[in-house]
N, C-alpha and C positions, 0 to 999 in steps of 0.2 A: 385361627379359623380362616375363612376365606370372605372372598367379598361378593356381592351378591350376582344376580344370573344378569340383569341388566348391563351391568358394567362388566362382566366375566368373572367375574371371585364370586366364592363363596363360602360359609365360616369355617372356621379351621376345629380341630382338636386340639381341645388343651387335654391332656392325660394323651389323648389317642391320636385326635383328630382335631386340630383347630381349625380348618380353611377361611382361614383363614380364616371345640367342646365338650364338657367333663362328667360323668357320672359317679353312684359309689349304688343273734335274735335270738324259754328255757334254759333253764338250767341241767348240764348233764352230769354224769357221775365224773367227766375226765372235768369239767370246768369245777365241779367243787374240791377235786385231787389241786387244780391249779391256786382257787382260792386258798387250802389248806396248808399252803408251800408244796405240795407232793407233785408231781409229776408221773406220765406214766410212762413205764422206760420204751425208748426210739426202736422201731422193729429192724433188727439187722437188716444191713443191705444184702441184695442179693448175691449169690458167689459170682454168677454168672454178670456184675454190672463192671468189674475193669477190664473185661474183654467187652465188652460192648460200647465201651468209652474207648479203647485201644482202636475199635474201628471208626468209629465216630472220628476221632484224631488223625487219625490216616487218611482220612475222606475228606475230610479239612484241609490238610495241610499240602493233598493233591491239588487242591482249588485255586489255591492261592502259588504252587509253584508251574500253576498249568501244565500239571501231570495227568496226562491223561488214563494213560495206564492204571497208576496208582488209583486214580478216581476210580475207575473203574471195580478195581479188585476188591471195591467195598461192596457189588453185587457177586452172587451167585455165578459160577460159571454154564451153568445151566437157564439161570432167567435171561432168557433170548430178548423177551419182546422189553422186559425192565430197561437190561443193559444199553436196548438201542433208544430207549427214552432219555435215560440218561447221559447218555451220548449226546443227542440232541442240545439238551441243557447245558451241560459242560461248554459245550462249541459256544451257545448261545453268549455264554458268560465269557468270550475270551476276550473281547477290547473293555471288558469292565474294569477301572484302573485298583485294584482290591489292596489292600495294605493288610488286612486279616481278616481272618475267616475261622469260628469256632463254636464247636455244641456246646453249652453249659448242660450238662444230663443233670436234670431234677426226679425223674424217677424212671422204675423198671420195674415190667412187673413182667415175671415169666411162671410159662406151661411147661416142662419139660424142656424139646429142642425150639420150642415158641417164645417170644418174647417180644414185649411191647414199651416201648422209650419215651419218654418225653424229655425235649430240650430244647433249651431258647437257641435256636442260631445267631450268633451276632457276627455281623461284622461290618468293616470302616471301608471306607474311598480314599486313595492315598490323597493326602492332600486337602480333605474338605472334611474329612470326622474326626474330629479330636475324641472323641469316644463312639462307640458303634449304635449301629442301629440294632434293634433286637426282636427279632419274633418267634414263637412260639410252633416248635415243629412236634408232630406225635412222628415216631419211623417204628415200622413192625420189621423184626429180625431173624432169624432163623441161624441155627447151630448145626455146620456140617465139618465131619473132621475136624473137630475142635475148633472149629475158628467158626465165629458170629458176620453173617452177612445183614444186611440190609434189603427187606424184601417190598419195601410201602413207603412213601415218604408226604407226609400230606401236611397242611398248615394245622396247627394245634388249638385249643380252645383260644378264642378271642383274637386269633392270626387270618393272617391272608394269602392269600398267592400273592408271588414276586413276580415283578417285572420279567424275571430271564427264563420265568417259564411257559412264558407269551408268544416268545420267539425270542429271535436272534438280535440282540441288545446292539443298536449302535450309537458311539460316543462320539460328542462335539465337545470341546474346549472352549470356553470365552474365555476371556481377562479377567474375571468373577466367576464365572459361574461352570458349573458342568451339567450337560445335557444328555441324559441318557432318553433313547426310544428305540421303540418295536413295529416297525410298519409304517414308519415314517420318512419319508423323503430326505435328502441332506437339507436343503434349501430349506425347511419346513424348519428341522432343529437349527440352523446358524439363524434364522430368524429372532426364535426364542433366546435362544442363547445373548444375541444382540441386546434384545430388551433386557432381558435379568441383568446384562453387565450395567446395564443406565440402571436399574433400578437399586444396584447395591449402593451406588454413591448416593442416592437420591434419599434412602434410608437412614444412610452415614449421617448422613448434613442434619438429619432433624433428631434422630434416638443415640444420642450421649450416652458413653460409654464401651465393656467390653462386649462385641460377640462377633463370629466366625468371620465378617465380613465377605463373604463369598457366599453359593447357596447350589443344592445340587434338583434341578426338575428331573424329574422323570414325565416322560410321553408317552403313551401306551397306543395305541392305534384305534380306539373307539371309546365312547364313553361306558359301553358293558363291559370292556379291556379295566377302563380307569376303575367302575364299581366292584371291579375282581380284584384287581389291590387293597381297595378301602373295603373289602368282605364286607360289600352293605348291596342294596335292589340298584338296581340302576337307574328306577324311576326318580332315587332320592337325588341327584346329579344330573340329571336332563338340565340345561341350560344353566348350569353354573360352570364357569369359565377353568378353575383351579381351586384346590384344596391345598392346607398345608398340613402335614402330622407331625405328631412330634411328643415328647413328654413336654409335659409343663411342671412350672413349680420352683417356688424361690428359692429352695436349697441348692438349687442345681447351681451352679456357676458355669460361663460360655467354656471352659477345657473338660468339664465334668458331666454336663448334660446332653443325654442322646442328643443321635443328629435327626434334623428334621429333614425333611422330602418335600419338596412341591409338585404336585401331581397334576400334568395339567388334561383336562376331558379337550382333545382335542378339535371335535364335534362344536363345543359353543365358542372355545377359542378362534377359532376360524373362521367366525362371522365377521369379528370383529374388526375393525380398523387399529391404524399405529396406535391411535392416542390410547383405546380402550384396551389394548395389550399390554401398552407400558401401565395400565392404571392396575390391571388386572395381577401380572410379576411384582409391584413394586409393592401393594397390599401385599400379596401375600410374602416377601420377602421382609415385608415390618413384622408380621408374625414370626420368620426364623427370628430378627433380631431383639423382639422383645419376649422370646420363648423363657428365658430364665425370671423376668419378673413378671410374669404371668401364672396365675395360680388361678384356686377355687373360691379364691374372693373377689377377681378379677367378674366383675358382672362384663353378660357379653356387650352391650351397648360401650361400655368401653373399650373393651380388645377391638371389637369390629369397629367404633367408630376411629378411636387412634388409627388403625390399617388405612381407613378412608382418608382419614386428615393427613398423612404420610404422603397419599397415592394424590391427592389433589393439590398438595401444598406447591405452589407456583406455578401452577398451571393457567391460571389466568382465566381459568372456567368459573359461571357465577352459579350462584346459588339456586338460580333456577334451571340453570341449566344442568347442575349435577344432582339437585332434587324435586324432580317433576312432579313427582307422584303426591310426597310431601307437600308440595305448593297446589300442588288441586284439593287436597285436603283442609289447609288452612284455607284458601279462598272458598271452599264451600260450607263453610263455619264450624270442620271438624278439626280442631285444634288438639290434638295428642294433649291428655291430661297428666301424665307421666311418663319417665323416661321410657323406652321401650324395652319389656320387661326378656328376658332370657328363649323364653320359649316364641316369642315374636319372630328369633331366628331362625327357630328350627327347620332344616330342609323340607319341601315339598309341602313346605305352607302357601297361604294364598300366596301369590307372587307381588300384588300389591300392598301387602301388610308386611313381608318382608324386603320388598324396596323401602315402605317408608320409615322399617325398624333401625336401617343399615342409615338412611338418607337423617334419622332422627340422633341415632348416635355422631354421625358427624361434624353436624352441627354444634352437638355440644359440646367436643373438645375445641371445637372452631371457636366455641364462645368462651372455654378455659383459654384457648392461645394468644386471643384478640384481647380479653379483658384482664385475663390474670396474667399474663404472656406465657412464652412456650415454654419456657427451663421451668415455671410453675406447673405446667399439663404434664413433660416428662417426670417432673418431681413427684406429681398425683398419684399417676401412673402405680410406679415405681412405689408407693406406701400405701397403695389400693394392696397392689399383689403382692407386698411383704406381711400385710394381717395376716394374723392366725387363724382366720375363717371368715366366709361371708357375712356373718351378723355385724354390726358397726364400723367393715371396712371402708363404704364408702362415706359415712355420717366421719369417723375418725379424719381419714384423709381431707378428707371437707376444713374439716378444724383446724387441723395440723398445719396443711397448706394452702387452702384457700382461704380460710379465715369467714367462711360459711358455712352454711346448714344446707341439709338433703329440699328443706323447703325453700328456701330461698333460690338456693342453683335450680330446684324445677322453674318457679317464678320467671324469674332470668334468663332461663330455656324458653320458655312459651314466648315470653316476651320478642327473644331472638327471633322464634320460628315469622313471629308478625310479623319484624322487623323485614329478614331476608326474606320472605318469601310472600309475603302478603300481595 
């Protein structure tokens, strides 16, 4: 997930969206064929779906050899205004450094010369995805002289608009990191790009272990730009600094699990000064690298406060000064009675109940690092998000490795908040 609007982060998707978080009924006649061992037989495919994959492929493999031509001849010679849309995009995508580009067709369903697609587009950044990114396109088709055009191409159920169809995509290179944006200045992306490269090593030093060590942002040219990406209101994003997406989940391994994206809303980033950008990149680059042990047991107070403890670790900033809000609350005898529970984070909450959500999980890995030390917090960590589900992941981990109980580490928390912040 991301880190909060004050400091520029804010939470991420684990399954979708972490920024820097995760979601998920009768009996019918095919479910008691399934309970009975029976099955009921798969409806042929359609004749019309490996010419519509034959294009799809062609369309692809245009992309990637920056063919323009070829691109092309996957519309109609007749759709005028398509093909110059198209065009558009294509150009848009030509400094994008692409390693592949490919439809997975999961279904067709056709009218006659009609016909309507679904397929994941996926693909990699040479260089930074060891496996692709993947979303979700519907494309509407059309049968003329035997050959299947492409007449629609829109984001598909629970997908988004891409970057490159924003505008014309341009790429910066760090030592770490790669910067794509749309509407942005050069100076604006070598800036970011600077910060991510500090923020990869700065991640390295504290999360042991494998993952990508590099990270790729994208910059979009406003924050209704950035909400058009994350297919969410752009009320939910107003003053949060970056998001990260990404799949989560402990089976994934760092060569095997989608790549993730850091998205930044360029709007609240650009308030900010040095320190709060590097805090704002380097949280959300602890979510690329602890995207593989991060799951649906991971409660958010720990993905977000780990990001925090990552993003502050040697900075030399005190506790009041990176938890304000948290410290007016303790000094006005509201002392947080439990961890800060999941939905504390959710976007476009009060904005002081999610500073002190973000400011409360901090703390308590600060107090796993300080008392249990750190190879114990990443050890936590890491047997939180390998449970099998949220019910006794954190109570288990507790035991395992800290050699305490869910009551006691609150205790110990409260304690702390007195401590530092009183």
């Amino acid at each position: 997930m991301a880190a909060r609007g004050r400091t520029g982060t804010a939470p991420r998707a684990r399954g979708v969206r972490r920024r820097s978080a995760l979601s998920l009924a009768g009996a019918s006649l095919a479910g008691l064929l399934l309970a009975a061992g029976c099955s009921a037989p798969a409806a042929p495919p359609d004749p019309a779906t490996p010419d519509i994959r034959e294009t799809l492929d062609h369309r692809a493999a245009a992309v990637v050899h920056h063919d323009e031509s070829a691109y092309l001849a996957a519309f109609g010679p007749a759709a005028t205004t398509l093909r110059r849309a198209e065009r558009a995009e294509f150009e848009n995508l030509a400094e994008v450094p692409l390693r592949s580009w490919t439809y997975h067709l999961t279904g067709v369903r056709r009218s006659g010369t009609r016909a309507t697609a679904t397929a994941d587009l996926r693909y990699r950044i040479a260089g930074y995805d060891t496996s692709p990114v993947s979303t979700p396109r519907t494309l509407e088709l059309a049968e003329h002289g035997g050959r299947w055009y492409v007449t629609a191409d829109r984001p598909g159920k629970g997908g988004a608009r891409q970057l490159w169809q924003q505008g014309r995509v341009s790429v910066v290179r760090g030592s770490r990191s790669l910067v794509l944006g749309v509407g942005q200045d050069a100076a604006t992306l070598h800036g970011i790009a600077a910060a991510a490269d500090k923020a990869v090593p700065a991640v390295d030093s504290a999360w042991p272990g494998a993952w990508a060590r590099r990270v790729v942002v994208l910059v979009p040219g406003s924050v209704d730009a950035m909400a058009e990406l994350l297919g969410a209101p752009t009320a939910s994003y107003r003053g949060i600094a970056a998001v990260t997406t990404g799949e989560t989940g402990s089976s994934a391994t760092a060569s095997t699990a989608p790549a993730d994206r850091v998205i930044v809303n360029p709007d609240a980033y650009g308030l900010l000064g040095a320190f709060g950008r590097g805090v704002v990149l380097t949280h959300e680059t602890t979510h690329v690298a602890t995207r593989t042990a991060t799951s649906a047991a991971t409660p958010t107070w720990l993905s977000e406060g780990f990001a925090d403890w990552v993003a502050y670790r040697g900075s030399g900033r005190t506790a009041a000064e990176i938890a304000p809000e948290l410290q007016d609350a303790v000094r006005l005898g509201r002392l947080p009675a439990a961890l800060p529970a999941d939905q504390d984070f959710a976007f476009g909450s009060d904005a002081d109940q999610l500073a002190q959500a973000y400011e409360g999980g901090w703390l308590a890995c600060e107090l796993i690092a300080g008392h249990w030390g750190e190879k114990r917090l990443t050890d936590f960590y890491r047997a939180v998000g390998a449970h099998d589900g949220r019910a006794g992941a954190v109570e288990d981990a507790m035991h395992d490795v800290l050699s305490t109980t869910p009551d006691d580490f609150t205790a110990r928390w409260r304690d702390y908040l007195r401590q530092r912040l009183g």
